[in-house]
MARROKOL-306488 format. One record per residue: residue in one letter; x, y, z of N, C-alpha, C, CB in turn. Coordinates in steps of 0.1 Angstrom, whole numbers, plus 2048, in hexadecimal, padded with zeros to 3 digits. Glycine has a CB too. Layout:
N
aXYZXYZXYZXYZ/...
END
This chain:
90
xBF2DA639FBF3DB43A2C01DB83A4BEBDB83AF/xC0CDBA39CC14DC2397C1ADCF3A0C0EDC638D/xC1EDCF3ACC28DD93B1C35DDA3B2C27DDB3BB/xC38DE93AAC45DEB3A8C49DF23B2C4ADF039D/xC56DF33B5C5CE023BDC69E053B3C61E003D3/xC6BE0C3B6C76E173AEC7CE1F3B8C6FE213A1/xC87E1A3BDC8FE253C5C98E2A3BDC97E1F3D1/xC98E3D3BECA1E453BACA8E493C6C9CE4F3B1/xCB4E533C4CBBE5A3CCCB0E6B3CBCCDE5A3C5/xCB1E703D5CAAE7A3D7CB5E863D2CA5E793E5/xCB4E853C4CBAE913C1CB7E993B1CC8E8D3C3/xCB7EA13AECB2EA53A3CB2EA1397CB5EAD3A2/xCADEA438ECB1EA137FCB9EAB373CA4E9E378/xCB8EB937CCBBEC2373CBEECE381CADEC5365/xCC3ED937ACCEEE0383CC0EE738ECDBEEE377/xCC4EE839CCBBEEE3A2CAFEEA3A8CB9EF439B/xCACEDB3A3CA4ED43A9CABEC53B3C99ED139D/xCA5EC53BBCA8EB63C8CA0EAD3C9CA8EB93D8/xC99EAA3BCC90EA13BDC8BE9E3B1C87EA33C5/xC86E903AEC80E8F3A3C6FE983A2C80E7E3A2/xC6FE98397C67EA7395C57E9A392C6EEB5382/xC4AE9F394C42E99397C3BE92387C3BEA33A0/xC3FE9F37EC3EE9A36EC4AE8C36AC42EAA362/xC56E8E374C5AE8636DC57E7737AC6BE8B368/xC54E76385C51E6938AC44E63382C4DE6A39A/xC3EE6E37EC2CE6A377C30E5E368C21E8036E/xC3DE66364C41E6135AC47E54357C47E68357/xC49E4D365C52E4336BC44E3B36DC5CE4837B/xC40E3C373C31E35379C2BE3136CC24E41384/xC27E36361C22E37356C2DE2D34BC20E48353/xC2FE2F348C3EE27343C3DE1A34DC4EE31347/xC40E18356C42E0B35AC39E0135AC45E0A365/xC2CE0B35CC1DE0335CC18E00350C10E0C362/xC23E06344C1DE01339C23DFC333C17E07332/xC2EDF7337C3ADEC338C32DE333CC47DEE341/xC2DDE0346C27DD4348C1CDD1344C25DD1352/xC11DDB33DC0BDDC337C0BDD0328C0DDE7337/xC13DD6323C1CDD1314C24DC7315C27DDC30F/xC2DDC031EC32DB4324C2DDAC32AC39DB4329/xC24DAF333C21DA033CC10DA333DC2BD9F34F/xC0BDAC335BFADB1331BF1DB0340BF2DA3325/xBFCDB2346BF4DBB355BEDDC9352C01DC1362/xBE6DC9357BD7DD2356BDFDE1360BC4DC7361/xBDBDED359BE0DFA35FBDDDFC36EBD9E05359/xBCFDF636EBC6DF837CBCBDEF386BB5DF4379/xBD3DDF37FBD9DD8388BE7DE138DBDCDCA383/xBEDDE7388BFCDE838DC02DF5392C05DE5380/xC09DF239FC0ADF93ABC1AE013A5C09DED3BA/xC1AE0B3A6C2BE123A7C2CE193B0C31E1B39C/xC37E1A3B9C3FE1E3C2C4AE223BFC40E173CB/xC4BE333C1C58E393C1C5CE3D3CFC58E453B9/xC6AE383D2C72E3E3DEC7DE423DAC75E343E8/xC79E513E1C88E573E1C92E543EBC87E643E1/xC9DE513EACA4E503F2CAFE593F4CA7E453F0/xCB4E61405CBAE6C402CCAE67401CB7E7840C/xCCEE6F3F4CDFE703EDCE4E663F7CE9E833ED/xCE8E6C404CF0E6A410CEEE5B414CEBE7441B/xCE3E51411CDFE46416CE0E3C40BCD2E4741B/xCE7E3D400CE4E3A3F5CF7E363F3CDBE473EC/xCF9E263F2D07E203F3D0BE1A3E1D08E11400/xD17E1B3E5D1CE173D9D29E133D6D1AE1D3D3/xD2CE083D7D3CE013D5D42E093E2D47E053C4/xD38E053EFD40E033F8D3EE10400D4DE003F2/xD38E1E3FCD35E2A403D2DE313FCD40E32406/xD2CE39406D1FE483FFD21E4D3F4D1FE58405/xD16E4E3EBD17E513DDD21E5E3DCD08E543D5/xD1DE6A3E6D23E763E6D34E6F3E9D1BE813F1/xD35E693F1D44E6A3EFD4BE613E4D4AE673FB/xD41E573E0D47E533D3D48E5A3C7D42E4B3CF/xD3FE623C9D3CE723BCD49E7E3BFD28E7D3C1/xD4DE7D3CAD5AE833CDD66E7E3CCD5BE863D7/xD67E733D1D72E6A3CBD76E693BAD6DE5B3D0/xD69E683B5D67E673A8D6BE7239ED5BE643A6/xD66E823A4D6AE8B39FD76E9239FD64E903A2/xD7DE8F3B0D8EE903AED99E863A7D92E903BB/xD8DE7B3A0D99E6D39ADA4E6C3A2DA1E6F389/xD9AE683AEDA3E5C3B8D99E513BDDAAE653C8/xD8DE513B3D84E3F3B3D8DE393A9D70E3E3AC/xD90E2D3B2D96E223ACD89E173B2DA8E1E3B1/xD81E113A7D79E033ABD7DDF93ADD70DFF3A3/xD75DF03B7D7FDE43BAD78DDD3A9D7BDD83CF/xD80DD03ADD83DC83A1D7BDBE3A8D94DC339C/xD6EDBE398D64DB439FD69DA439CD54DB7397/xD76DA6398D7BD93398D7ED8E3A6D8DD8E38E/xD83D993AAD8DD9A3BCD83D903C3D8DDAE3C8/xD89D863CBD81D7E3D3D7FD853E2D89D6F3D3/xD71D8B3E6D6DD913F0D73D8B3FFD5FD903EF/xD76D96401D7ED93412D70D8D41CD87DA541A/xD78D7B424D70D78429D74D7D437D6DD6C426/xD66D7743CD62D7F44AD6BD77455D4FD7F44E/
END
């Protein structure tokens, strides 16, 4: 029995909306289930999908909040670290 989850950021797809829209999660669930369907011949009735939204604000990335990496990013003052850099130990 086959359960997925799928965490998105809780935010729109198109101008005006804050959320994934219910045609398009249906479309996610459907698609994945028949992904497994087609790859690993798990049965529709077996397989479980879970969408979580997760809100913008809680949602990290190289180090901080997406929103302020989306700001950083928009004034081109993100500089990414260098994934060769050996991580500072504790």
């Amino acid at each position: 029995m086959p359960i997925v989850t799928i965490q998105i950021t809780r935010e729109g797809s198109g101008a005006g909306r804050d959320a994934a829209t219910a045609d398009e999660k249906a479309a996610l669930i459907h698609g994945v289930s028949q992904l497994l369907l087609d790859v690993l011949h798990k049965p529709l009735d077996s397989t479980f999908v879970v969408i979580e939204e997760v809100p913008l604000e809680n949602w990290g990335w190289y180090g901080m909040p997406v929103p302020e990496l989306r700001r950083q990013r928009d004034e081109r003052s993100f500089n990414p670290p260098d994934p060769s850099a050996t991580p500072p130990q504790p």
